[in-house]
C-alpha positions in Angstrom: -35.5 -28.6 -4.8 -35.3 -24.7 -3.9 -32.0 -23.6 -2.4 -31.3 -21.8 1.2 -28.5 -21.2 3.2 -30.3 -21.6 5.9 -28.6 -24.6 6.9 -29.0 -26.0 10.7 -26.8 -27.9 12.4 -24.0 -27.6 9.9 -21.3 -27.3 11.6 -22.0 -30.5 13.3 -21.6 -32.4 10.5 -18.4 -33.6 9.4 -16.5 -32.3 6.8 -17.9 -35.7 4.1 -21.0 -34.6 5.5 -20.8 -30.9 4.8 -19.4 -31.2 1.3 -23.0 -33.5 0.7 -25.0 -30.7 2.1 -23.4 -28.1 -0.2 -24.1 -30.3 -3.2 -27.5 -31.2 -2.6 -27.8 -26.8 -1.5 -25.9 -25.3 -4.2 -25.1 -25.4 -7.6 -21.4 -26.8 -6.8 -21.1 -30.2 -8.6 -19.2 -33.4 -7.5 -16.6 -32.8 -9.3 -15.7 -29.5 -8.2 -16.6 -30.3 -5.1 -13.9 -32.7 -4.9 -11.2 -30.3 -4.8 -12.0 -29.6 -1.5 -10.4 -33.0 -0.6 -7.2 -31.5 -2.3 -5.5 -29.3 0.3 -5.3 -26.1 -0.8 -7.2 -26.6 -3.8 -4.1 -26.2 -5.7 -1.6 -29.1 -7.4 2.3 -28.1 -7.7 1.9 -28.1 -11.1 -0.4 -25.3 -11.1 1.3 -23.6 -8.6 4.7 -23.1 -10.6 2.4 -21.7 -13.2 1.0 -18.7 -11.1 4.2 -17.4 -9.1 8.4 -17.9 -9.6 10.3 -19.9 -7.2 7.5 -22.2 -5.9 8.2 -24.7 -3.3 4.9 -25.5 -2.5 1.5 -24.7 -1.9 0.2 -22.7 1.8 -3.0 -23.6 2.8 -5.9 -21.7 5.1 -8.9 -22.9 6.3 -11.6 -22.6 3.9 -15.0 -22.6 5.7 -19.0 -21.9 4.4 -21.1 -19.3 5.9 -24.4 -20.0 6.0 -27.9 -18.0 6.2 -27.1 -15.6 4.0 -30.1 -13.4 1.9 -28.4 -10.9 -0.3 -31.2 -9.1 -2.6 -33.7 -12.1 -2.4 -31.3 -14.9 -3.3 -30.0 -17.3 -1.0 -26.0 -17.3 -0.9 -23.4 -20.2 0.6 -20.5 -17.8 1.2 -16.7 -20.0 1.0 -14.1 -17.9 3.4 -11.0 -18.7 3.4 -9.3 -17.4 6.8 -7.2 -18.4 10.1 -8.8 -16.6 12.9 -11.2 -18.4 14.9 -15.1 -16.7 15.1 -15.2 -14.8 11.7 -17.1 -17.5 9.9 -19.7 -18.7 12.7 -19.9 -14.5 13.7 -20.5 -14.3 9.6 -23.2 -17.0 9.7 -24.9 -15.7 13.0 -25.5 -11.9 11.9 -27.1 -13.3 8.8 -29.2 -15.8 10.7 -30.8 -12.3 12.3 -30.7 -10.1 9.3 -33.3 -12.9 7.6 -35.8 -11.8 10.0 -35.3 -8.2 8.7 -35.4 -9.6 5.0 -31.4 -10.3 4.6 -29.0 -7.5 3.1 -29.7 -5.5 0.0 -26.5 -4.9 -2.2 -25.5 -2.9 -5.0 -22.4 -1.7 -7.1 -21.4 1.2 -9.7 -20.1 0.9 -12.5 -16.5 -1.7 -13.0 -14.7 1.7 -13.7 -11.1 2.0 -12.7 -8.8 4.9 -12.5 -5.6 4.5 -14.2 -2.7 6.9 -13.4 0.1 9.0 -15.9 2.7 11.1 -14.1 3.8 13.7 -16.5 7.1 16.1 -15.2 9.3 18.7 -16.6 6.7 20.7 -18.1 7.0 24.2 -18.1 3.1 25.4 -18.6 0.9 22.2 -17.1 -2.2 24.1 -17.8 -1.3 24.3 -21.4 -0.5 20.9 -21.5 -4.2 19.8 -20.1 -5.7 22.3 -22.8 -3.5 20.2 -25.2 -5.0 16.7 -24.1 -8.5 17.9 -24.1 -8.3 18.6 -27.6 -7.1 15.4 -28.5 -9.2 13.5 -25.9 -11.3 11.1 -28.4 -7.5 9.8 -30.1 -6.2 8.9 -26.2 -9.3 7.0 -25.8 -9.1 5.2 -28.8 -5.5 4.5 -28.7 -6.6 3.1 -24.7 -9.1 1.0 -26.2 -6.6 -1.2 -28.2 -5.5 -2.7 -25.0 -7.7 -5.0 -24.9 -10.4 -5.5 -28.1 -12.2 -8.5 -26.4 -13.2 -6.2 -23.3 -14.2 -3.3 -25.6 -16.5 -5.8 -27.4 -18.1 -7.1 -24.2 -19.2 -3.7 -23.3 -16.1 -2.1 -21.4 -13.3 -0.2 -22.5 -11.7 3.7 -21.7 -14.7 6.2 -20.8 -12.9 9.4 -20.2 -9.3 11.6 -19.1 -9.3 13.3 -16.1 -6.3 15.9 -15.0 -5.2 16.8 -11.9 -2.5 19.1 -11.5 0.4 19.9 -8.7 1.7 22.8 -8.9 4.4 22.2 -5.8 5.8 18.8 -5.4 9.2 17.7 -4.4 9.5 16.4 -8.5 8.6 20.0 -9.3 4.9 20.8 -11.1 3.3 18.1 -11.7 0.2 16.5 -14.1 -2.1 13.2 -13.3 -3.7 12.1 -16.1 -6.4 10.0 -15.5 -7.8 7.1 -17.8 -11.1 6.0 -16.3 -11.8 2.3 -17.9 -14.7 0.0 -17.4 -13.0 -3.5 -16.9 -16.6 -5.6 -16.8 -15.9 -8.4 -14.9 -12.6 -8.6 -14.6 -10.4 -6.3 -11.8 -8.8 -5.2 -14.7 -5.3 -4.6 -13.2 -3.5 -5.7 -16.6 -6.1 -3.8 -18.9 -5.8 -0.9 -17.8 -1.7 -0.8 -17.0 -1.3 -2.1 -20.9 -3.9 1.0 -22.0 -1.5 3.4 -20.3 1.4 2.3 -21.4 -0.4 2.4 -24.9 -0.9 6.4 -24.2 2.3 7.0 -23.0 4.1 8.4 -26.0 1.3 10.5 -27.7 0.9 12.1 -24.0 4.8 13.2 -24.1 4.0 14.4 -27.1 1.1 16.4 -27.0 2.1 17.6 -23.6 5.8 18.1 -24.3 6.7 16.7 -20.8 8.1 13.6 -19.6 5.8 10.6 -18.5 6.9 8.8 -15.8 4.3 6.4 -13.7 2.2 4.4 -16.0 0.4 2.3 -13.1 -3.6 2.1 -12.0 -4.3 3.1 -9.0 -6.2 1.1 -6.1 -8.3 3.8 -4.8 -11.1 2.4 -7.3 -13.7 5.2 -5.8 -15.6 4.8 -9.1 -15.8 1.3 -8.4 -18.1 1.4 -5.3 -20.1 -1.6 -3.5 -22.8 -0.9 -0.6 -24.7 -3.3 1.6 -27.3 -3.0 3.6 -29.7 -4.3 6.3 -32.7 -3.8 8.8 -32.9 -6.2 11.8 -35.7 -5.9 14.0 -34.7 -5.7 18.0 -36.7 -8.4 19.0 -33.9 -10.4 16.9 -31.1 -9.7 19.0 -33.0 -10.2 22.4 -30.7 -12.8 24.8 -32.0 -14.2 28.0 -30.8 -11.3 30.1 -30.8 -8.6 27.7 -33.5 -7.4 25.6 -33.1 -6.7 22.1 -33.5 -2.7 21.9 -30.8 -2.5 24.8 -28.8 -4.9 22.3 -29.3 -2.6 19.4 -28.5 0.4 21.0 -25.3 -0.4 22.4 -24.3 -1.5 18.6 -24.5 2.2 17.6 -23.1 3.5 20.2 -20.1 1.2 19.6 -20.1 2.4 16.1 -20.2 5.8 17.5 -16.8 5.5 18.7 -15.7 4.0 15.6 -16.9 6.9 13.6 -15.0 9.8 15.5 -11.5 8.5 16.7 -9.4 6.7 14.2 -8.0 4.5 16.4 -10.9 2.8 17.2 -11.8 3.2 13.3 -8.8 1.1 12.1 -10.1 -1.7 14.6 -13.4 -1.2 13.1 -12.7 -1.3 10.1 -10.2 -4.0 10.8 -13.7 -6.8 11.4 -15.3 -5.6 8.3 -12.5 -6.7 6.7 -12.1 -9.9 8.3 -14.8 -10.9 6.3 -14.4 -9.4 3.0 -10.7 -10.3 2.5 -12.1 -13.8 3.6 -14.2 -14.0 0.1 -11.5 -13.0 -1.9 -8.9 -14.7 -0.8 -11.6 -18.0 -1.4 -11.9 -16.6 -4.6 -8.6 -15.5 -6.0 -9.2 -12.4 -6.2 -6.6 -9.3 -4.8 -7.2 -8.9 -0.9 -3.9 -6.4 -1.1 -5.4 -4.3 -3.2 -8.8 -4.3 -1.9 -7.5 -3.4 1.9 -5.5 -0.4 0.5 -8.6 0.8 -1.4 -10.6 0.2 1.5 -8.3 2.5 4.1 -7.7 4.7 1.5 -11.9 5.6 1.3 -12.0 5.6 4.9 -9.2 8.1 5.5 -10.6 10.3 2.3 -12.6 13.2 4.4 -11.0 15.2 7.1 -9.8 11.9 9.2 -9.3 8.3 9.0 -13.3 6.7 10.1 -15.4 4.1 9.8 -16.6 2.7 6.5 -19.7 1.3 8.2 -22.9 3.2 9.6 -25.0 1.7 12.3 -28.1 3.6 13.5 -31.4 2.7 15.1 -34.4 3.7 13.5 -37.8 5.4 14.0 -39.1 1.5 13.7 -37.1 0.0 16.5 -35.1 -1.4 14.2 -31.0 -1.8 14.2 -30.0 -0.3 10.3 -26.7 -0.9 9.2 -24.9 0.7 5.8 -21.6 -0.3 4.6 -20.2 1.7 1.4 -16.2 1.0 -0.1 -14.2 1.0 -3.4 -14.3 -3.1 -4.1 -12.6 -4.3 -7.2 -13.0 -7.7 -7.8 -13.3 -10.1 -10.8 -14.0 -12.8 -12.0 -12.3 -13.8 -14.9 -8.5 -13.6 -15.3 -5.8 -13.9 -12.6 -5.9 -16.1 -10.1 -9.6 -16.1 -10.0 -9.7 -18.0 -13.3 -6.4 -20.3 -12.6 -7.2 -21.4 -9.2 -9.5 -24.5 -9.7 -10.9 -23.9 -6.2 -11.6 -20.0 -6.3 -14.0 -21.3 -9.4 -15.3 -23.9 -7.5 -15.7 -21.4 -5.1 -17.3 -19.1 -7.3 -20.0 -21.8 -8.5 -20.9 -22.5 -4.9 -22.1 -19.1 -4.7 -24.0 -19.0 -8.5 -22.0 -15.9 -9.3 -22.5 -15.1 -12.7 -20.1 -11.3 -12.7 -18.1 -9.1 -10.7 -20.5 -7.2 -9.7 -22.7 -9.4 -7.9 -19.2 -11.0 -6.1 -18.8 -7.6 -4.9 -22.3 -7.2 -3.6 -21.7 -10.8 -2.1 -18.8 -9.6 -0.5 -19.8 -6.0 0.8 -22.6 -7.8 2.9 -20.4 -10.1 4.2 -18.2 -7.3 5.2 -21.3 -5.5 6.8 -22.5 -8.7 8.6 -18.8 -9.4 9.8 -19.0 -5.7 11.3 -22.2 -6.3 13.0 -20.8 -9.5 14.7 -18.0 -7.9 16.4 -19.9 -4.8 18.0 -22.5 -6.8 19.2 -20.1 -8.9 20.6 -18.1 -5.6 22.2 -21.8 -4.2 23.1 -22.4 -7.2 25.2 -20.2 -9.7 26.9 -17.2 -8.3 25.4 -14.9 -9.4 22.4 -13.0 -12.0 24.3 -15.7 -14.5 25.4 -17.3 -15.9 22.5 -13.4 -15.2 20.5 -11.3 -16.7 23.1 -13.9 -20.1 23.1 -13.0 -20.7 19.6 -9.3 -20.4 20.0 -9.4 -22.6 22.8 -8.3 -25.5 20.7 -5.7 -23.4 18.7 -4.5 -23.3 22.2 -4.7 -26.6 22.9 -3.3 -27.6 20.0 -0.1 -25.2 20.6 -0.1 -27.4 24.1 0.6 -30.5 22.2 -3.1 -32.1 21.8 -3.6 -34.4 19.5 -7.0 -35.2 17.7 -9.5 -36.1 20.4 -7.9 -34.4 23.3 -8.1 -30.9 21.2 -11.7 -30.8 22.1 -11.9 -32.2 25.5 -8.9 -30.0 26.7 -10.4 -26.7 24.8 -13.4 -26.9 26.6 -11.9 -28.0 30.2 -10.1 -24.2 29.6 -13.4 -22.7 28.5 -15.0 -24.1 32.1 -12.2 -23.0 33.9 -12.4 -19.9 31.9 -8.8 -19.9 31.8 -7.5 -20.3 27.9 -3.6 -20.0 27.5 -0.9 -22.8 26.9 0.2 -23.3 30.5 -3.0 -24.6 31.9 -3.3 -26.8 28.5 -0.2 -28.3 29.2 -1.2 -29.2 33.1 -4.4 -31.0 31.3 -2.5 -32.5 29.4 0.0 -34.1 31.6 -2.9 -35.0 34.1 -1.8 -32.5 36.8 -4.2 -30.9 39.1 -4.9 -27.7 37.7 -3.0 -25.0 39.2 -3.4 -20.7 40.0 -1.7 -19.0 36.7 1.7 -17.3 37.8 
């Protein structure tokens, strides 16, 4: 049977139901899928294995976007996240974008930069000159971090310098180690490889190494989305699609010349791209300070996304940031549900996780202006959290629904007017 995430009506299923449909749609088998019936995915047992001082396990919400096309292949994406609207706003951009042939996705290299603070030196140029002549020994002596990856394809590919002439540690040399980690994020790697260096740079450079760490402004380590989506697919019943469209890139407009509509931007595309790692194991930390750090790289802090109609009437969206993600090692590989997770989607590296994840980011993006482009941020938002509300009121299972969408009616959602529904009082005005 051929696979699609094209899959209607899911999310009127119930959850039994759902976890059949992912089965029969994926390549997930039953017995990974039944960790979803293990909240959290995660025993105790397990848990005291991957952090100190466990007490338990915290779990999120892990939901399934659906109607995803990334390059040609259909994709079932798992987010794991607490804010109502990201997965069904996920799910709905892609639903459009498959009439414009889904998202195409691509990655650089899995090159990281790892960072060597070298002080007290009295001629820093001298000391680069130095390290350049002995460049081919560093690399080598890098590469014994980790054999395996060297044998898989990956390893140290070359020294960078940067130096600071004024800092308030006095001159100053970075020595960057830029090291292909293949599919892992490579995190450990590349902190053991720097380590390994340490001494022969204090020696060759007759300075005093300091920071040994890598750093998470992965810039060599890029992943881009993109998409075309005819107007006609955004037309609504009293708006047609080119108005639709337009209003989108004027939205992005703002984004893309006043940081403080950037960071709010920027802020949706990462609703959905921290939402795949997290369901994955990988490091959303690291992969929001990257992100911020890229967008804040030019003159000012912008967007990270590019929205634009076209001379074909068409709405084009780009999204380009550092993403570095694995999948082996860490978390990733401990967690039984971040594998599970990963087998839902067929990934078979980290760079196609990446490019999973960048078009979720783009689609997530895509969501939120055309929500701000048309009946604002709150309506379709503030529907969904109606039964967070309700159940902050006191609801209990079937009364969350009917309450949530007595507020939605009354179109007034806050804890208050739950609680009068609740207690079977005649609504009355908000004071």
């Amino acid at each position: 049977m051929s696979r699609s995430s094209r899959l209607p009506g899911f999310y009127r299923l119930s959850r039994t139901e759902r976890i059949e449909k992912l089965i029969e749609a994926s390549a997930l088998d039953p017995d990974q899928a039944s960790l979803f019936d293990l909240p959290g995915g995660l025993s105790y047992e397990q848990a005291e294995h991957m952090i100190e001082n466990v007490v338990g396990t915290f779990a999120l919400p892990l939901g399934i976007a659906t109607n995803f096309v990334i390059n040609g292949r259909e994709v079932l994406i798992p987010m794991a996240v607490e804010e109502p609207s990201i997965v069904a706003g996920a799910s709905y951009m892609a639903k459009l974008a498959r009439q414009g042939g889904g998202f195409e996705a691509s990655t650089t290299e899995p090159e990281m930069i790892g960072q060597i603070q070298v002080l007290d030196l009295s001629d820093p140029h001298a000391a680069v000159e130095s390290l350049t002549t002995r460049r081919s020994e560093l690399l080598e002596i890098a590469n014994t971090a980790d054999p395996l990856l060297v044998e898989l394809g990956g390893g140290a590919r070359e020294l960078e310098f940067r130096i600071f002439e004024d800092t308030p540690a006095g001159p100053m040399l970075v020595v960057h180690l830029i090291f292909d980690t293949r599919d892992a994020m490579g995190a450990n790697a590349i902190n053991t490889a720097l380590e390994r260096m340490g001494p022969d740079i204090e020696r060759l450079t007759a300075g005093r190494v300091h920071l040994r760490i890598l750093s998470n402004l992965a810039d060599r380590r890029l992943a881009r989305a993109t998409c075309r989506i005819p107007a006609d697919a955004f037309a609504a019943e009293d708006t047609d699609g080119e108005t639709i469209i337009r209003g989108v890139a004027e939205a992005w407009a703002f984004a893309a010349v006043d940081p403080y509509r950037a960071a709010t931007h920027n802020k949706g595309i990462m609703n959905g791209i921290d939402a795949v790692a997290v369901a994955t194991g990988n490091d959303w930390r690291a992969i929001e300070a990257g992100a911020h750090a890229y967008a804040a790289r030019g003159d000012r802090y912008t967007a990270l996304s590019r929205w634009q109609v076209n001379d074909d009437s068409q709405l084009e969206g780009s999204l380009e940031l550092p993403l570095a993600v694995g999948t082996v090692g860490g978390a990733t590989r401990v967690h039984p549900l971040a594998q599970a997770n990963l087998r839902l989607m067929d990934i078979s590296s980290a760079r196609e996780l990446a490019e999973i994840i960048a078009a979720v980011g783009l689609a997530q993006n895509l969501a939120a202006l055309r929500a701000l482009a048309t009946e604002g941020i709150q309506r379709g938002h503030m529907a969904l959290h109606a039964r967070q509300v309700a159940i902050t009121a006191g609801a209990q299972a079937g009364d969350i629904d009917r309450i949530a969408q007595l507020m939605v009616a009354a179109d007034r959602i806050n804890v208050a007017f739950a609680r009068q529904l609740l207690g079977g009082h005649e609504p009355t005005e908000d004071r």
